[in-house]
VMD Tcl script that builds the backbone (N, CA, C; Angstrom):
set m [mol new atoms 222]
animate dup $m
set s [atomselect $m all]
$s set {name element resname resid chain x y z} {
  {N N UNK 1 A 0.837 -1.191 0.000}
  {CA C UNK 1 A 0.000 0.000 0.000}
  {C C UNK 1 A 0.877 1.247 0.000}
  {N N UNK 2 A 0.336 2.101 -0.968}
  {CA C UNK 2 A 1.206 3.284 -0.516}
  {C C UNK 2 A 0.937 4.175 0.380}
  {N N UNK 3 A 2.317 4.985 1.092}
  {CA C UNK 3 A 1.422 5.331 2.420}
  {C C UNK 3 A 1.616 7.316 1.747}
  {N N UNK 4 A 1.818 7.242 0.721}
  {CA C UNK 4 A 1.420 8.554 0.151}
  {C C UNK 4 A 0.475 9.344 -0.322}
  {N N UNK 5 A 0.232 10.353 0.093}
  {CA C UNK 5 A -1.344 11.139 -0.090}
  {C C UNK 5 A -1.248 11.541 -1.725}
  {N N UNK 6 A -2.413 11.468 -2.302}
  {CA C UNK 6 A -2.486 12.401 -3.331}
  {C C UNK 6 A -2.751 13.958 -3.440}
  {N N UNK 7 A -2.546 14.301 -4.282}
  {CA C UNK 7 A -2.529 16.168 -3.914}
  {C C UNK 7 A -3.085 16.314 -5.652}
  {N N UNK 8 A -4.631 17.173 -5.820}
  {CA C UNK 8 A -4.972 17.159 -6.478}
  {C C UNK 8 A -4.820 18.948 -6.840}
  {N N UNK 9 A -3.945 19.058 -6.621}
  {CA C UNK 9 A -3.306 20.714 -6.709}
  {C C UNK 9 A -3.775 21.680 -5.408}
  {N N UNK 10 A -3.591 22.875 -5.809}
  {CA C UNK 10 A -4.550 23.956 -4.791}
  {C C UNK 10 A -4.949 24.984 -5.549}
  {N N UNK 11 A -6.055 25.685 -5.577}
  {CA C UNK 11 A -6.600 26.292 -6.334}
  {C C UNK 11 A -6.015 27.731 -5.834}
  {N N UNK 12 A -5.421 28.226 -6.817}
  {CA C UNK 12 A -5.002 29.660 -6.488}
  {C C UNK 12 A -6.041 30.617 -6.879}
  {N N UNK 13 A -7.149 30.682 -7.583}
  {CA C UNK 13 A -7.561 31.617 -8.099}
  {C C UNK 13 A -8.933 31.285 -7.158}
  {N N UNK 14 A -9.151 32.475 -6.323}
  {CA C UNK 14 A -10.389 32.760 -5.417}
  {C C UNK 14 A -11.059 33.321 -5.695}
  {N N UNK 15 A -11.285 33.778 -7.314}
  {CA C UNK 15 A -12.456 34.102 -8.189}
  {C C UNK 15 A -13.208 33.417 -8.871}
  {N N UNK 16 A -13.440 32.175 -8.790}
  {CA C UNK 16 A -13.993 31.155 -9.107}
  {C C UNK 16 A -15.115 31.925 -9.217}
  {N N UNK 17 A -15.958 31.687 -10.784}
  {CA C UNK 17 A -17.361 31.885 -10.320}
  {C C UNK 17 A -18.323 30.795 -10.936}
  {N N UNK 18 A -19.626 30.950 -10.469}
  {CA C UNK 18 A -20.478 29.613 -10.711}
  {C C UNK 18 A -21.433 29.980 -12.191}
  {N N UNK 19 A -20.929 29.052 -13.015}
  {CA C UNK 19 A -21.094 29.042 -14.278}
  {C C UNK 19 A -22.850 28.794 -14.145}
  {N N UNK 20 A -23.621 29.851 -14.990}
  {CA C UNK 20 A -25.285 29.661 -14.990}
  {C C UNK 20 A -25.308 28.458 -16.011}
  {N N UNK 21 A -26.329 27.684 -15.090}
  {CA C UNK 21 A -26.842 26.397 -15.851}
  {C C UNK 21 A -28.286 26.568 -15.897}
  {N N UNK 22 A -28.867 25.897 -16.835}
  {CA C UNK 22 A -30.480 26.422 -17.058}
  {C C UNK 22 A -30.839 24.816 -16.685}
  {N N UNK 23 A -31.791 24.841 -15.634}
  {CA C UNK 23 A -32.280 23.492 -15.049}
  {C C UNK 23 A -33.421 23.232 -15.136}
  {N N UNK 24 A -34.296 22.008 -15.347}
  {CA C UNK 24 A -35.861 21.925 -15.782}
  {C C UNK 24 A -36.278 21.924 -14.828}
  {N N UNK 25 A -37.538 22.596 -14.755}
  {CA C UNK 25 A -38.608 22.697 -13.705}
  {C C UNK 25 A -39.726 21.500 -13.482}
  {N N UNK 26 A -39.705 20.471 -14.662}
  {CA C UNK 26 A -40.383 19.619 -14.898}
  {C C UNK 26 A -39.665 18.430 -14.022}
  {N N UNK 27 A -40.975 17.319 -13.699}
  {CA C UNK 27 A -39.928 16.807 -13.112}
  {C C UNK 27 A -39.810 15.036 -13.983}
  {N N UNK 28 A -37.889 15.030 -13.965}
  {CA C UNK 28 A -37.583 14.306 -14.728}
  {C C UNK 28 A -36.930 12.886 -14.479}
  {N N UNK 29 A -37.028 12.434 -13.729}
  {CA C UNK 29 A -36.207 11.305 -12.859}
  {C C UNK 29 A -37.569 9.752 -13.382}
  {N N UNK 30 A -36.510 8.966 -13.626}
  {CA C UNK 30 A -37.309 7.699 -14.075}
  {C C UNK 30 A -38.209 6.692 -12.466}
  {N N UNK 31 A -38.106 7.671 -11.548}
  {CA C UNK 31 A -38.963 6.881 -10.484}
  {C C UNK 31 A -39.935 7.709 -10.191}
  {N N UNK 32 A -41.271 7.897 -9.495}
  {CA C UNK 32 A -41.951 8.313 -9.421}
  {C C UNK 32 A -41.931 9.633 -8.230}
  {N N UNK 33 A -42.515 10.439 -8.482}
  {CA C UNK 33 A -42.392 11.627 -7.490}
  {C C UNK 33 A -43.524 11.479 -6.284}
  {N N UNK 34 A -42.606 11.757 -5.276}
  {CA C UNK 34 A -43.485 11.764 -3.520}
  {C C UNK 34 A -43.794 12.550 -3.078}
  {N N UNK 35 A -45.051 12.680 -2.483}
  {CA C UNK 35 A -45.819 13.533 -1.713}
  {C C UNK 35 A -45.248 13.671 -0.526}
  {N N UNK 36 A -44.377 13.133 -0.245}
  {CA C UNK 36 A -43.802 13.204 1.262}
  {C C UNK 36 A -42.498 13.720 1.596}
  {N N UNK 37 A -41.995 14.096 0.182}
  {CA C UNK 37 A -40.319 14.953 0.403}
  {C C UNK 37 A -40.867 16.124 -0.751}
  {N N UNK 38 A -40.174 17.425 -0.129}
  {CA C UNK 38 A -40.047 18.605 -1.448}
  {C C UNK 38 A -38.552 18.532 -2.331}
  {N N UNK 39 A -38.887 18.379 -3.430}
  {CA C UNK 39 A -37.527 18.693 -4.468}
  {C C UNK 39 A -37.548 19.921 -5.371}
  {N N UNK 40 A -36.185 19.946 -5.153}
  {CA C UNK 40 A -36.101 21.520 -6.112}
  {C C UNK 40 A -33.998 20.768 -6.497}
  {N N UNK 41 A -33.904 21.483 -7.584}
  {CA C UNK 41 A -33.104 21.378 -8.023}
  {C C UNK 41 A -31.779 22.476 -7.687}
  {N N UNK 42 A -30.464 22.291 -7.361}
  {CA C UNK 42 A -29.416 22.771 -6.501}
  {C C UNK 42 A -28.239 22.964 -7.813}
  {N N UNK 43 A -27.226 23.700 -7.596}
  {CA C UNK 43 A -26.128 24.311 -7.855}
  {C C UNK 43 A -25.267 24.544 -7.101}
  {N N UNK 44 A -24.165 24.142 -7.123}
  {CA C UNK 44 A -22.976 24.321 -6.663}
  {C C UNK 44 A -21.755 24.470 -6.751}
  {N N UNK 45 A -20.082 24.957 -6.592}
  {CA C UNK 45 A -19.405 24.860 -7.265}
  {C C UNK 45 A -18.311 24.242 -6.137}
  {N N UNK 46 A -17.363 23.017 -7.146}
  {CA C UNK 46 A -16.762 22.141 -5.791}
  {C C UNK 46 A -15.288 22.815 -6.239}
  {N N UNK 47 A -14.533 22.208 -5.029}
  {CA C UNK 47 A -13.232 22.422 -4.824}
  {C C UNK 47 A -12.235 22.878 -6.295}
  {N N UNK 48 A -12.732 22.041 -7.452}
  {CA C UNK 48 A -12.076 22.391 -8.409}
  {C C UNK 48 A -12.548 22.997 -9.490}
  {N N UNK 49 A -13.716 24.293 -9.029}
  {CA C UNK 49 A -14.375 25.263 -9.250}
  {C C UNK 49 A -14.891 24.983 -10.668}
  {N N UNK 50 A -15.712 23.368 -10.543}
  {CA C UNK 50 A -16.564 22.940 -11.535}
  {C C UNK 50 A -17.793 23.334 -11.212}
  {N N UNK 51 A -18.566 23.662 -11.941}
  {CA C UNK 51 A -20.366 23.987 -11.282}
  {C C UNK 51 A -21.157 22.715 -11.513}
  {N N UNK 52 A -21.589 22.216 -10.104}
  {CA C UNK 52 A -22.542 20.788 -10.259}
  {C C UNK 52 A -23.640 21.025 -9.957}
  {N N UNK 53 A -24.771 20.381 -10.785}
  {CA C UNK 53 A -25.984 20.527 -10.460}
  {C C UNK 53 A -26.496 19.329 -9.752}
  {N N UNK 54 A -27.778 19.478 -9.145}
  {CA C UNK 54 A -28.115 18.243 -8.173}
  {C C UNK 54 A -29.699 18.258 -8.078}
  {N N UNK 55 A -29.769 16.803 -6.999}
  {CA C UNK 55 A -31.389 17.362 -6.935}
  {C C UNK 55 A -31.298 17.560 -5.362}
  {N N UNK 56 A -31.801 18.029 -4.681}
  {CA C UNK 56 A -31.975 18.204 -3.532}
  {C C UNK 56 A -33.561 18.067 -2.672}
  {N N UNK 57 A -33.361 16.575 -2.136}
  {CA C UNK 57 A -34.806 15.899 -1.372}
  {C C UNK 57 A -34.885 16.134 0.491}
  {N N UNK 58 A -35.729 17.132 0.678}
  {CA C UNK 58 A -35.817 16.992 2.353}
  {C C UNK 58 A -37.503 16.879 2.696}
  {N N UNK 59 A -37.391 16.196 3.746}
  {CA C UNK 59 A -38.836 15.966 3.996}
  {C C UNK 59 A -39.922 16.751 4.385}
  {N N UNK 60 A -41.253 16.378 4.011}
  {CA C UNK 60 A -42.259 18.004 4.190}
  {C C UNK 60 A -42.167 18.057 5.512}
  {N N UNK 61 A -42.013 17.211 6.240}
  {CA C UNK 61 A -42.426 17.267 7.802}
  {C C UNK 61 A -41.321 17.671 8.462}
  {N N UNK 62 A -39.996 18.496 7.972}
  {CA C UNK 62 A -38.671 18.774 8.248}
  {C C UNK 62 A -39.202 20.222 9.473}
  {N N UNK 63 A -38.585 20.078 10.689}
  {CA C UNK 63 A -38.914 21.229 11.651}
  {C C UNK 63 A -37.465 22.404 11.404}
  {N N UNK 64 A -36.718 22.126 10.189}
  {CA C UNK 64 A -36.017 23.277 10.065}
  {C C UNK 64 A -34.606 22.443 10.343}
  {N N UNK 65 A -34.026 21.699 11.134}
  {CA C UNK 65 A -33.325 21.409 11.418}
  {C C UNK 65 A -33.603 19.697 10.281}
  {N N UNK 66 A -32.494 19.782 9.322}
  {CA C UNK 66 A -32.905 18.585 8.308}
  {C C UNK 66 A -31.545 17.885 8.246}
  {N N UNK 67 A -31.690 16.402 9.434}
  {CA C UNK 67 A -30.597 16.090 9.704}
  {C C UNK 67 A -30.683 14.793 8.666}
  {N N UNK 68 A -31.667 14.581 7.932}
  {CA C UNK 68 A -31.896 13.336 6.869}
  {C C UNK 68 A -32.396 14.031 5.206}
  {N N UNK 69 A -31.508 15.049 4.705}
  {CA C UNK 69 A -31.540 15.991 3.552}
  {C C UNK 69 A -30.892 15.230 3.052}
  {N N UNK 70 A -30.952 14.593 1.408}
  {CA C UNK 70 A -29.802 14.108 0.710}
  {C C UNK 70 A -29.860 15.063 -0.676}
  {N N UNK 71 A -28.696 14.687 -1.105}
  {CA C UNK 71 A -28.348 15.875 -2.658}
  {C C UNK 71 A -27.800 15.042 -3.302}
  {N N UNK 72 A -28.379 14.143 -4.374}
  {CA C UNK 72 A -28.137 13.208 -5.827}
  {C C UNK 72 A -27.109 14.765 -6.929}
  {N N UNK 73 A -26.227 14.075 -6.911}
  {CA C UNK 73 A -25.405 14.470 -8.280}
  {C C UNK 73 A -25.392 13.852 -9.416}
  {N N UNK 74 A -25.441 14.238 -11.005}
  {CA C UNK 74 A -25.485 13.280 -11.862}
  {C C UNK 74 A -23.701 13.355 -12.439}
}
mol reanalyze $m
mol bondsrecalc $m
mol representation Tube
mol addrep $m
């Protein structure tokens, strides 16, 4: 095993900005949609100042504090 880390650079430029993506409002996922979580679709930009889009599912019955939120990336 190697006991060496990888180093996927460091980003010098702290102007990164988040590239506009146009996302459907329709909803498009091959399983059926639930009455019991709200989805809306997310943007983000990661460490190597790519812009990812996602879906983002939290439950209707969430009191604000949403410790079971998940975010699907494609």
């Amino acid at each position: 095993m190697n006991d060496k880390m990888i180093c996927y650079g460091e980003i010098d430029d702290v102007n990164i900005k988040k590239e506009n993506i146009v996302l459907t409002e329709e909803w498009d996922k091959v399983f059926p949609k639930s009455d019991e979580v709200h989805h809306r679709k997310v943007t983000f930009v990661n460490r190597f100042g790519i812009t990812l889009a996602a879906d983002l599912y939290t439950p209707k019955n969430a009191d604000g504090k949403c410790y079971y939120c998940s975010v699907w990336t494609l």
